[in-house]
Each structure stands twice: as structure tokens, then as C-alpha cells.
ZAMARGU-4260 file (C-alpha; in steps of 0.2 Angstrom, whole numbers, plus 5000, padded with zeros to 4 digits):
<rodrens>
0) 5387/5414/5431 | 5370/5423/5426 | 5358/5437/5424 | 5342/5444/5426 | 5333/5457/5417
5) 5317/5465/5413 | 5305/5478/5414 | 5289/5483/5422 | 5273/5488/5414 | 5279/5476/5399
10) 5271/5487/5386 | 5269/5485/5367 | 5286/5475/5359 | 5288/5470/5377 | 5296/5452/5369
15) 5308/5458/5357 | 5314/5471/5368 | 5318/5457/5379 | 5327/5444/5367 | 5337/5462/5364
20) 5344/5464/5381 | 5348/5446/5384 | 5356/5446/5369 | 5368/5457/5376 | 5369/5448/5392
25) 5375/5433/5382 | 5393/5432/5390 | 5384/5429/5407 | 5374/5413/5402 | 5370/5403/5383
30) 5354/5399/5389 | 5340/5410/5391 | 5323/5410/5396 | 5309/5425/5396 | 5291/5428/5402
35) 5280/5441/5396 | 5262/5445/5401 | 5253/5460/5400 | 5261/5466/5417 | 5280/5462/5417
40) 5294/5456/5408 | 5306/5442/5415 | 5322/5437/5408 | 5336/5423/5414 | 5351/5420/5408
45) 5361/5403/5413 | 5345/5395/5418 | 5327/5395/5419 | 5314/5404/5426 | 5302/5399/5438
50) 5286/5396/5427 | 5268/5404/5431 | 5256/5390/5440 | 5241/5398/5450 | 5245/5413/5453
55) 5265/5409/5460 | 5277/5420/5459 | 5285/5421/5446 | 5308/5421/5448 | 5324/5427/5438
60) 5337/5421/5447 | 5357/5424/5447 | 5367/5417/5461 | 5370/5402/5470 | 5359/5400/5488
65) 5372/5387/5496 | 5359/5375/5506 | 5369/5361/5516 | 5357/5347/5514 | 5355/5348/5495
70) 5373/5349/5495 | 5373/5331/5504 | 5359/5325/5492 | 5365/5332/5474 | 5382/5341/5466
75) 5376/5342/5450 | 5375/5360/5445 | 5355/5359/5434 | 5350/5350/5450 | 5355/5363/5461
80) 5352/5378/5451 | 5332/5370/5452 | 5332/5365/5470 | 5337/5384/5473 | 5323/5389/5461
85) 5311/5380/5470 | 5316/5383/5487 | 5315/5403/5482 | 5298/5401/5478 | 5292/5391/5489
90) 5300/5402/5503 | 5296/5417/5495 | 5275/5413/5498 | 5281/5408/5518 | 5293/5424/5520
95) 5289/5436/5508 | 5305/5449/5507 | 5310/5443/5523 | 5318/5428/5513 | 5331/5437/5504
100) 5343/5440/5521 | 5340/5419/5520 | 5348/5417/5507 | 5366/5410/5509 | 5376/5414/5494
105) 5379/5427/5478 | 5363/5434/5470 | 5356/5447/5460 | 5335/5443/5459 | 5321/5448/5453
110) 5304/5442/5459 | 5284/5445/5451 | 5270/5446/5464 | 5254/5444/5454 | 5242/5444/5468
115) 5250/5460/5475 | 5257/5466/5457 | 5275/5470/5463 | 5290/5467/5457 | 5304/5466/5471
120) 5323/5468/5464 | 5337/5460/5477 | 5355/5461/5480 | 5366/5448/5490 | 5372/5455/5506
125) 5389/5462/5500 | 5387/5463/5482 | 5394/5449/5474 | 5382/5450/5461 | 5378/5467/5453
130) 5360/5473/5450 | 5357/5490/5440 | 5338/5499/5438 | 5332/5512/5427 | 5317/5523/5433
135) 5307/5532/5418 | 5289/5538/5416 | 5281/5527/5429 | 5291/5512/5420 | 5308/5504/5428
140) 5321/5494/5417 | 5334/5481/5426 | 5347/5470/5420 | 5363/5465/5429 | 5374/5474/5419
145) 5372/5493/5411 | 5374/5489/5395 | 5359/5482/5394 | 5348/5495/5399 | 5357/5508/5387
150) 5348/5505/5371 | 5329/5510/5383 | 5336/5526/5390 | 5324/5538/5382 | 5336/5553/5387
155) 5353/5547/5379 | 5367/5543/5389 | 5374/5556/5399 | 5386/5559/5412 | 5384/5560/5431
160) 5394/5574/5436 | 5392/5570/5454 | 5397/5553/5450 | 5413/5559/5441 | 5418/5569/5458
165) 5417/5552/5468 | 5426/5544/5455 | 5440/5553/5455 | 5441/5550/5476 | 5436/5532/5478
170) 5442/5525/5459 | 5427/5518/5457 | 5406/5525/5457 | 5401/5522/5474 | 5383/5514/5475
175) 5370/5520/5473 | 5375/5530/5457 | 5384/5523/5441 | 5393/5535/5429 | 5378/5534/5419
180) 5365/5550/5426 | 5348/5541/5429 | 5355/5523/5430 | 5358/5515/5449 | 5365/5503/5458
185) 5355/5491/5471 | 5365/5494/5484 | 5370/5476/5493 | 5358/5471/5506 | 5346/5480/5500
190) 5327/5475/5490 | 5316/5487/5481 | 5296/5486/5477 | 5290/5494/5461 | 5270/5495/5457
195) 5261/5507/5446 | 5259/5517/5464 | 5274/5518/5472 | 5295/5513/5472 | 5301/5511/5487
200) 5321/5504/5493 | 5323/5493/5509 | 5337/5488/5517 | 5337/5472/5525 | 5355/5467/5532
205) 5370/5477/5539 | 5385/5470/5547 | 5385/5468/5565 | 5403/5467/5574 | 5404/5463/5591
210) 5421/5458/5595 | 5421/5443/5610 | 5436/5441/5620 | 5445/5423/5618 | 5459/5413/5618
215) 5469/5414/5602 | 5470/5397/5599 | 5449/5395/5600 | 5448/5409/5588 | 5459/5401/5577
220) 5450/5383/5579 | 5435/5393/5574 | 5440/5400/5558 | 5448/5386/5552 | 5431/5376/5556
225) 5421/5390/5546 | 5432/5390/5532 | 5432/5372/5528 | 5415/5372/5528 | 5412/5386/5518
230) 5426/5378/5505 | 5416/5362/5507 | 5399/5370/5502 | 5406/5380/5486 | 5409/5363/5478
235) 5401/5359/5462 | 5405/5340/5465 | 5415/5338/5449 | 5433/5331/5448 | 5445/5344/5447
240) 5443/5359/5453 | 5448/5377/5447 | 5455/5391/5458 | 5466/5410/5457 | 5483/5408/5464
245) 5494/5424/5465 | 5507/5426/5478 | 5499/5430/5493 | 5491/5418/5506 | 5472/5422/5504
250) 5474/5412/5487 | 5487/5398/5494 | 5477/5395/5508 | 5461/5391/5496 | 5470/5383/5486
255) 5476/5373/5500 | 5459/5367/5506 | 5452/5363/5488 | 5469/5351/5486 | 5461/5343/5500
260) 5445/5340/5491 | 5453/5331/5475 | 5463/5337/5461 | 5466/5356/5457 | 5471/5366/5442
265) 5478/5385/5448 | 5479/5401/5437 | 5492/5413/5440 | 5498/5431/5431 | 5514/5437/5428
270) 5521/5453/5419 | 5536/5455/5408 | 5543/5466/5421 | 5548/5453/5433 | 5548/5466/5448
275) 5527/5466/5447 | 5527/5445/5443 | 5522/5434/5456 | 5525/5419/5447 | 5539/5409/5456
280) 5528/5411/5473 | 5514/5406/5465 | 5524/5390/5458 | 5532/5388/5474 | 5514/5384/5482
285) 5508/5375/5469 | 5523/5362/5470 | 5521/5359/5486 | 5502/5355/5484 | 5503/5346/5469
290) 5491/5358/5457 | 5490/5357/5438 | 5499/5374/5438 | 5495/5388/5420 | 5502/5404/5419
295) 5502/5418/5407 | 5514/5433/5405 | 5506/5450/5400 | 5514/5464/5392 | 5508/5483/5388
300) 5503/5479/5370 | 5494/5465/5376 | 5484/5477/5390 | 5483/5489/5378 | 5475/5478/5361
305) 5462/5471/5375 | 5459/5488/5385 | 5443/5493/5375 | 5433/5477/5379 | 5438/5478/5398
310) 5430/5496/5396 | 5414/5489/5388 | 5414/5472/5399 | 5415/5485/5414 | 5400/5495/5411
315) 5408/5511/5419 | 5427/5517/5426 | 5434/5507/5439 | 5454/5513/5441 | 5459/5497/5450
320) 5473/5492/5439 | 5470/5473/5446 | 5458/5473/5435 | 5470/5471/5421 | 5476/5457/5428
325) 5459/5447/5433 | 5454/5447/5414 | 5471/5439/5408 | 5468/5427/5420 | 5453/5423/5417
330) 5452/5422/5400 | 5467/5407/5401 | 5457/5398/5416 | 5441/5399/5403 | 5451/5387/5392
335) 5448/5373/5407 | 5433/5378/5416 | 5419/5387/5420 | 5418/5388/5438 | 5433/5397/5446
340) 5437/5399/5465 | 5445/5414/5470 | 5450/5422/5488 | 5441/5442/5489 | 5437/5447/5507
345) 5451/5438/5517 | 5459/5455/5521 | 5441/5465/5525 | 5437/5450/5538 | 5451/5446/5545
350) 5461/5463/5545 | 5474/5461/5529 | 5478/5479/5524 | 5493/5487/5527 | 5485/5505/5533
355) 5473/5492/5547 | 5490/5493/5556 | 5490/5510/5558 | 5478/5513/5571 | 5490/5503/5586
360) 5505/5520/5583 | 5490/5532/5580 | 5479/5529/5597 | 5498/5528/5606 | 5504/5546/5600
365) 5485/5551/5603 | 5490/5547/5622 | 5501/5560/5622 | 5498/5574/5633 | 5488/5588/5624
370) 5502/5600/5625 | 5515/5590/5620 | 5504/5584/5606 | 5499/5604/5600 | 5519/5608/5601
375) 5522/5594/5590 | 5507/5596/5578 | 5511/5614/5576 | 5530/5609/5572 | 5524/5597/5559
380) 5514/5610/5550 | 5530/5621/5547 | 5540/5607/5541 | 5543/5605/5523 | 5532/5593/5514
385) 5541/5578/5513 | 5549/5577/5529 | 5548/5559/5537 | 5533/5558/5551 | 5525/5574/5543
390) 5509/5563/5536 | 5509/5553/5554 | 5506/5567/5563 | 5493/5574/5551 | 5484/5556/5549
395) 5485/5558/5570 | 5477/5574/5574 | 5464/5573/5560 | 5445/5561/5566 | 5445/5545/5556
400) 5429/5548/5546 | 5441/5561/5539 | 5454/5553/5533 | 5450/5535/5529 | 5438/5534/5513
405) 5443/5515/5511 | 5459/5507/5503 | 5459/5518/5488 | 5462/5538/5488 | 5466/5547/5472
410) 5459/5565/5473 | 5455/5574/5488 | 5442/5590/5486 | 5455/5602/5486 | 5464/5595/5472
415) 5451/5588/5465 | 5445/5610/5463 | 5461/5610/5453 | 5459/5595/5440 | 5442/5599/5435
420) 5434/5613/5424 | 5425/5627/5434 | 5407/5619/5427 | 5411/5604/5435 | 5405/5601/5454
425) 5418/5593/5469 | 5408/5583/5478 | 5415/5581/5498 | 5419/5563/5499 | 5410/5563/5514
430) 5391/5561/5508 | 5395/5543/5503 | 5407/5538/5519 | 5397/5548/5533 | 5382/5537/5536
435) 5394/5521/5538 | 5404/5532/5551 | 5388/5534/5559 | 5383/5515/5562 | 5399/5510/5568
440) 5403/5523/5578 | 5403/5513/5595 | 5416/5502/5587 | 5434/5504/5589 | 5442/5511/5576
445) 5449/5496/5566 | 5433/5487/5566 | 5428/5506/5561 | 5439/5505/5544 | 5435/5488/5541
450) 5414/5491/5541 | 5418/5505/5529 | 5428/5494/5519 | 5415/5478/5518 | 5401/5494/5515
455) 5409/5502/5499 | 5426/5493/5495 | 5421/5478/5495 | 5406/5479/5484 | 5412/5495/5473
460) 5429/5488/5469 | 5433/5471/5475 | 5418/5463/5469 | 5413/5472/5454 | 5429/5469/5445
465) 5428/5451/5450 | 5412/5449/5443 | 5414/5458/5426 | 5432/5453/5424 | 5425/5434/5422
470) 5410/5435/5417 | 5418/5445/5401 | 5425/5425/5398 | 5410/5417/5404 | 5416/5411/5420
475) 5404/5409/5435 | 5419/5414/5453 | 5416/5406/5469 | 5422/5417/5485 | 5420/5405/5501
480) 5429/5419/5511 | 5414/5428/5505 | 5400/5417/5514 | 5388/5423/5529 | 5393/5409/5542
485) 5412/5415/5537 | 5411/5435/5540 | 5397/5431/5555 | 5414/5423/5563 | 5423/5437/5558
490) 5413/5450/5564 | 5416/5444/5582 | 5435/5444/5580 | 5445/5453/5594 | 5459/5465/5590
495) 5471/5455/5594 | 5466/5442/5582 | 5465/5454/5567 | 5485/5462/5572 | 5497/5455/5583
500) 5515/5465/5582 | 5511/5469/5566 | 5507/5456/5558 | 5488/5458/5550 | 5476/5443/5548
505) 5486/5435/5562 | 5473/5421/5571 | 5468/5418/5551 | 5486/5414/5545 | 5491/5405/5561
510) 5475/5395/5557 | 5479/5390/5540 | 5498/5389/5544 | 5502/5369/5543 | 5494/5371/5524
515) 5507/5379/5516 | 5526/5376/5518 | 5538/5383/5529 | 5537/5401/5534 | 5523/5405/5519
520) 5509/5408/5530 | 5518/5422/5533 | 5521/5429/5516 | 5516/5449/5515 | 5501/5455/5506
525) 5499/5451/5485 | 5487/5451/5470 | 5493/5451/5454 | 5501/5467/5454 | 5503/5479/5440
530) 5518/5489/5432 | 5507/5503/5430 | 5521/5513/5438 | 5535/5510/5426 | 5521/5511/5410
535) 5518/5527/5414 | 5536/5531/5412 | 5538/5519/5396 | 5523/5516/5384 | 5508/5524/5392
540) 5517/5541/5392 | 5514/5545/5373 | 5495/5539/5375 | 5494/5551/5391 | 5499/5566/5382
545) 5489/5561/5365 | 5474/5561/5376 | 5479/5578/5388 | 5479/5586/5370 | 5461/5581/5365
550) 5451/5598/5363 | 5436/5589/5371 | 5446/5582/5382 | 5447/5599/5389 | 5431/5604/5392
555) 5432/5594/5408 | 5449/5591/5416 | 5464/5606/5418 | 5473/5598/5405 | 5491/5609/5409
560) 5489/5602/5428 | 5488/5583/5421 | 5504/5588/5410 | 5513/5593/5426 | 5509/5576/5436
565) 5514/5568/5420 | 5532/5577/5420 | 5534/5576/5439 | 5531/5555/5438 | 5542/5553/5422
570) 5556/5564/5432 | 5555/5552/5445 | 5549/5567/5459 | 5535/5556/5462 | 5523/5544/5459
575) 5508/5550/5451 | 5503/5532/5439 | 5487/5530/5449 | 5480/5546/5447 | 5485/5550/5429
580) 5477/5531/5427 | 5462/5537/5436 | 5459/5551/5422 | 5464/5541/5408 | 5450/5527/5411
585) 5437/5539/5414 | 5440/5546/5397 | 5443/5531/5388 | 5426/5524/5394 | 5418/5542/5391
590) 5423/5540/5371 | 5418/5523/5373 | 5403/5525/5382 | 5398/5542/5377 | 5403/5547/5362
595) 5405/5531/5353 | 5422/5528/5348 | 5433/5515/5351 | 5446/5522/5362 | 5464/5515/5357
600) 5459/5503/5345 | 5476/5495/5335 | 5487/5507/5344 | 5503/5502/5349 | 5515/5506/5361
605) 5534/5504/5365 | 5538/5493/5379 | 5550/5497/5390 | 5556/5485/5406
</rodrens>
């Protein structure tokens, strides 16, 4: 765990504008390094940077570039973090930019070109370490996290009303915007070149699937041969081992393999509410591989004391209620270790998700003949809302790149017209997912969902939770799933391999199957779920309607439209806890963020079961 940060031109106070924002940046790293000259300012937190010798380049580095030689030769964490220090620079004057689609691992970089007088900024290539820059008056401002580039924003802090559209669609700011109105995310894959002239953005990587017909069994031969060694080159070379462990099979499977290495401590998360606790799984796996098990069991006065520091660890909104439940965690794995191993991207590469599924009864019904198909559409449109196969058939007749905007969908446009205030723009959904519909449209259309997914999911949500939920208890997360030789495999994946009668990421659980016990390799889809449902039955309800009767609250949402999906969940009609969640993030950061209060602060609430 790391950051970068800085600015370019230094300017006047450059150095305790500096110490400033890596103070803030503590949590990512206790040791910190900076360079200032009369061109840029440099800071590193977690190590050091590369130091000034000729006219080198000078490096702020925060990431791991997984080599496997140096793996062979030296474990030890300072000795790899220099190797990789070096080996950047010394690439860097052989390669240039070309260097950062070498690198194999999590980074976030920033790199000083004194013969040229450029400053690059680089970003892994899918996001696993996040990189934010600030443009103002020919001057730019990075760090890893947004918090600390607020106190150099000249205008304020301010809203980004397009961003809040997008939010409210995907639950999260897509890239390259952030809720903050002049403050961007570098999007994955991508580098940027700043000088007194000119900025320019560069994108050097994007996925390439090309599905190859073969056996089953050789695909399987080959993941599990790509896994191990990914597993084998995240190692830190230390005793024990720490690693996530929920219900599901991503997490037992990697648990698994790190048993395999040595001796293994595994975190789990459980509710009060044992409907949403997937603790006697999680113990189940880890008595059968023998792992120092912890667990901890949460409750919504718990989430709610520790609510305003995930806000502010967060940086902006992010509605994924998992979240919640990667902090807990977290923050009891802390009390062992550092370094934590966890199993993000399985279901993107492989084909987990639920909804992949859906494109096998989809293309069949679209085999219909056309009349047949109008007949039936036009039947479907009369039919009364909830009436079963009524969604099938819309999902059916309407393109992909219409319907699928990734795994999460809270507002569409039209009601999206309704929640918010006249002054506020509806942004189509659209602008972000259209250009990713565009460079894969020669794929078929799972591989279709699964590129939009690994484009903005994977980085907007999956990663960015997972990187600001730990590094909120100074812990550094290893994701071998995540590694180029693993998702190169998978991109060459037939369908067949991802879902085969029904059963998603078939070829990767028939691969890992003799790991786990019995029939477990077959366990459905988990993740530390939330009660959110129940909570916003029970004690979220009284903290929904304080908020709907904020007067400021209603200067941007239709606060008597929020009331009624508030009363329609509570009635049991329907199941509104993610939307009304949605909202109720957003404007606990916005008084966080914005106005600077400290949104439900010693409140409590009843729990209910």
C-alpha cells in the first residue's frame, strides 16, 4: 500500500505544500519521501523515490511490478519495492512510455523527465490503483486520493452535476469524472504528459478477446496453470499468509492455493441477521483447509458509528453496500497483517454473474420468427407490469448496448427526470457505455457484457472500494485473479468455457474443483452480502425520512417521490433499499464533502432482525 502525489510547476511553498498532502495521505504508507526543485514537486508514500543522478528521471511509485526472476532471487518486501524502482528507471530511459503496458502488476505512477521537462501520470491497466489530477492555470495537482488535492482547488469544492446523473445509473462516478467539478480520474490504461505547453491523455492498452475453440479439459489445464502462478508470484515470502474468505468460491479457491504455499489466516464477515451471514460457509472451507479462521459480526449501529469515515476514506459516493462490509473486515485482518489477498475479477474473467446467463434464452427467443416475435412483443406491452416473462421479452427485443450498463442499475433517464430537481441535467447513460460498445462490437454478446464490465465495473466499483476500504486500515490487497498473464488466458476463453447449462465460470470451477470439498466448487455466487434490504425497513427508515425532510435536501432531489419508494419498500410492494441507498450516500458525502458536516455523527438507531 502507497501513493503518489505532487504538482507541476512547483512554485513558491512548493515543500510544505507537499509535507500537507502527504500528510493526509498517511493511511496509505508511514514512510514518506519528497523531491522538490524548481520544476516539480514529487511525493511517495510507503517507500522512496527514485533520487536525482545526472539528469535521470526522477519516480513516485505505488504498486507492485511482479518480475519473476527477482521473485526467485528476493521475497523480502524493501528489496522488491527497490528492484522495482530501479527496474522502472532503468526501463523508463530504454522504453520511454511504452514501458508502462510492461508493467505487470497494480500501479499508480508518476514520472519526471528533466531533459524533456515532462511529467507523465500512469494508471495500471484495469485500475487497481487509483490516480486523480487537477488541472488549474497552466498548473496540475495529483495525488492518489481526492482528498488530497482539496485544500489546492482555487475554486472551492463543487458538485458535478453531470457526474451526479451518472451516479445515480451506475452507483458509482464513472472515469473520467469524480463528484468533484474539475477533479478527474486517470482512467486505467491510460498515461498523460504535462509540460508548460501542452496536456495530453494516451491510452496504451485495451483488452483484446479472441475466443479459441478447445477442448474443456485443456482450457481448464490452462487456467489452473495461470492461476498457480499468478498465486505464486503475489507472494511476499513471509510465513503466514493472509487472505478474504466469504462464501463463495472465488475466495475458497485462493484460499486454497495460498494453503498450499504455507500456513494461512482467513477473514470473514457476518451480519446479526443471519439470512445475509456467510459465516458457517466460510468456516466450512476453512476446516477443511486448515486456516487460522477470524470472524466478525456487524450490526447497524456498528455501520452506522463508522459510516462518516467510510465517506471520507472513500473520497466520493460509491453505493455498493459491499463496501460496508470490506471495511469491517479489513479493519479486523489489520490486527494480523498488512498485506491481504483477496479474489476481485474471477467473475468478469471467467463469466460469474447471474445476468452473463441471460444471453443463451435471449439469442434463442431472438430466433423466433419475426412475426411470431412482434405478436408476442406487442402482447407483452399490454400486459400488466408485473406479469412473469414481461422484463424477458423487453430485455429481448431491446440492443444490448441498451440495456446492459454493467452489474449495477439504479436509475434510468426517465426516472431519473423524476428524482431530480428541474435545474438538474439527466445525463443518457449512454455517453459513458457507448464507446466500449463500439470496440467490441465484433464480439458476441457475452464477451460484449464482460468487456464493459472489466472497462467501467471493474475499475469504478470493484476496485475502488477494494482499494479505499483497506487502505482506510493501512492494508496493501493482493488480487492474483487480477494479473495480465491471468485475464490474457481469459480473454481467449470460449463460450462454452465461461457457461455450460447454466453454470457460470464453468471451466474455472471444474479447474479448481479437487481444492475444495465435496460439491463446493459448485457453491453459487457470494460476497459478504448486506441486510440493506431489512435496514431500510428497520433502523435506516427514521434516518431516510430525517434526511427527505432537510430543506436543502430539497434543492436537488423530489423529495415526496423518495417518500413514496420509502413507503412502497417498508410495505413490502417492492424492493427499493438500493435506490433509496443510492440517494442517501450521495447526500451524506455531499454534507460531508461539501458542506462540511459530519453526517450522522453519534446517531443511533434501533435494530431490528
Amino acid at each position: 500500500m502507497g501513493a503518489v502525489f505532487g504538482f507541476c510547476p512547483s512554485g513558491p511553498g512548493a515543500q510544505n505544500k507537499l509535507r500537507h498532502m502527504g500528510l493526509i495521505l498517511k493511511h496509505r504508507g508511514h514512510e514518506e519521501t519528497t523531491f522538490v526543485n524548481n520544476r516539480v514537486a514529487l511525493g511517495e508514500r510507503g517507500s522512496n523515490v527514485l533520487p536525482v543522478d545526472m539528469g535521470k528521471v526522477v519516480a513516485a511509485f505505488d504498486g507492485n511490478w511482479f518480475k519473476e526472476e527477482e521473485k526467485v532471487k528476493d521475497r523480502e518486501a524493501k528489496t522488491e519495492q527497490k528492484k522495482t524502482r530501479d527496474w522502472l528507471a532503468y526501463e523508463w530511459r530504454r522504453m520511454g512510455p511504452q514501458l508502462f503496458n510492461e508493467i505487470k502488476g497494480p500501479f499508480a505512477a508518476a514520472l519526471w523527465d528533466p531533459e524533456k521537462q515532462n511529467l507523465f501520470l500512469a494508471r495500471d491497466h484495469l485500475g487497481i490503483r487509483p490516480l486523480y489530477y487537477a488541472i488549474s492555470r497552466g498548473r496540475i495537482f495529483f495525488a492518489s486520493e481526492i482528498k488530497a488535492l482539496l485544500p489546492l482547488m482555487e475554486n472551492g469544492k463543487e458538485v458535478d452535476k453531470n457526474s451526479l446523473s451518472h451516479y445515480l445509473t451506475f452507483q458509482y462516478v464513472p472515469h473520467p469524472f469524480t463528484m468533484f467539478k474539475g477533479i478527474y480520474k486517470l482512467p486505467p490504461a491510460h498515461y498523460l504528459c504535462f509540460n508548460e505547453k501542452s496536456f495530453m491523455l494516451y491510452r496504451y492498452w485495451m483488452p483484446a478477446f479472441r475466443p479459441q475453440t478447445r477442448s474443456i479439459d485443456t482450457v481448464q489445464q490452462e487456467i489452473r496453470e495461470r492461476v498457480e502462478k499468478s498465486v505464486q508470484l503475489h507472494l511476499t515470502g513471509k510465513n503466514i499468509n493472509s487472505a478474504y474468505l466469504s462464501g463463495g468460491v472465488d475466495s475458497s479457491f485462493l484460499a486454497a492455493l495460498l494453503r498450499r504455499e504455507g500456513r494461512l489466516r482467513t477473514f470473514s464477515i457476518g451480519y446479526e441477521n443471519r439470512k445475509y451471514s456467510e459465516l458457517e460457509e466460510a468456516r466450512r472451507t476453512s476446516r477443511y483447509l486448515g486456516t487460522e479462521h477470524y470472524e466478525t459480526v456487524v450490526g447497524l449501529n456498528d455501520f452506522l458509528e463508522h459510516l462518516p469515515g467510510l465517506l471520507w476514506h472513500m473520497d466520493e459516493p460509491v453505493a455498493d453496500p459491499a463496501a460496508v462490509s470490506l471495511y469491517f473486515v479489513s479493519r479486523l485482518a489489520a490486527s494480523f497483517d498488512r498485506v491481504i489477498y483477496s479474489g476481485e475479477g474471477a467473475d468478469e474473467l471467467f463469466g460469474g454473474y447471474g445476468i452473463y446467463r441471460e444471453t443463451f434464452p435471449l439469442s434463442a427467443y431472438r430466433r423466433l420468427p419475426h412475426l411470431l416475435r412482434k405478436g408476442i412483443s406487442g402482447i407483452s406491452r399490454l400486459a400488466p407490469r408485473r406479469i412473469p416473462g414481461k422484463n424477458f421479452i423487453y430485455r429481448a427485443e431491446t440492443p444490448l448496448k441498451e440495456r446492459y450498463v454493467g452489474n449495477a442499475f439504479i436509475f434510468g433517464s426517465k426516472e431519473k427526470r423524476i428524482l431530480l430537481r428541474e435545474n438538474l441535467p439527466v445525463v443518457d447513460y449512454q455517453k459513458i457505455t457507448c464507446s466500449y460498445y463500439d470496440e467490441a462490437k465484433k464480439l458476441d454478446s457475452l464477451s460484449q457484457m464482460q468487456y464493459l464490465d472489466l472497462m467501467t465495473w471493474v475499475p469504478g466499483n470493484i476496485n475502488l472500494k477494494v482499494d479505499k476500504m483497506n487502505a482506510a486500515n493501512s492494508m496493501e490487497v493482493r488480487v492474483p485473479y487480477l494479473f495480465p498473464d491471468v485475464w490474457e488466458l481469459a480473454f481467449t476463453l470460449p463460450t462454452e468455457a465461461k457457461i455450460y447449462n447454466r453454470v457460470t465460470k464453468y471451466a474455472f470451477r471444474k479447474a479448481m474443483e479437487d481444492l475444495l470439498q465435496g460439491n463446493d466448487a459448485m457453491r453459487p455466487k457470494k460476497g459478504f452480502p448486506v441486510p440493506l434490504r431489512e435496514w431500510t425497513r428497520g433502523g435506516l427508515h427514521n434516518i431516510y425520512k430525517d434526511v427527505f425532510n432537510r430543506s436543502s435536501f430539497s434543492h436537488w432531489f423530489n423529495t415526496a417521490y423518495l417518500k413514496r419508494l420509502l413507503e412502497d419498500h417498508c410495505r413490502g410492494n417492492s424492493d427499493h433499499s438500493r435506490k433509496l441507498w443510492t440517494v442517501l450516500v450521495f447526500w451524506l458525502w455531499y454534507e460531508h464533502f461539501i458542506e462540511g458536516k459530519c453526517p450522522l455523527r453519534n446517531k443511533k438507531a434501533e435494530e431490528q432482525d
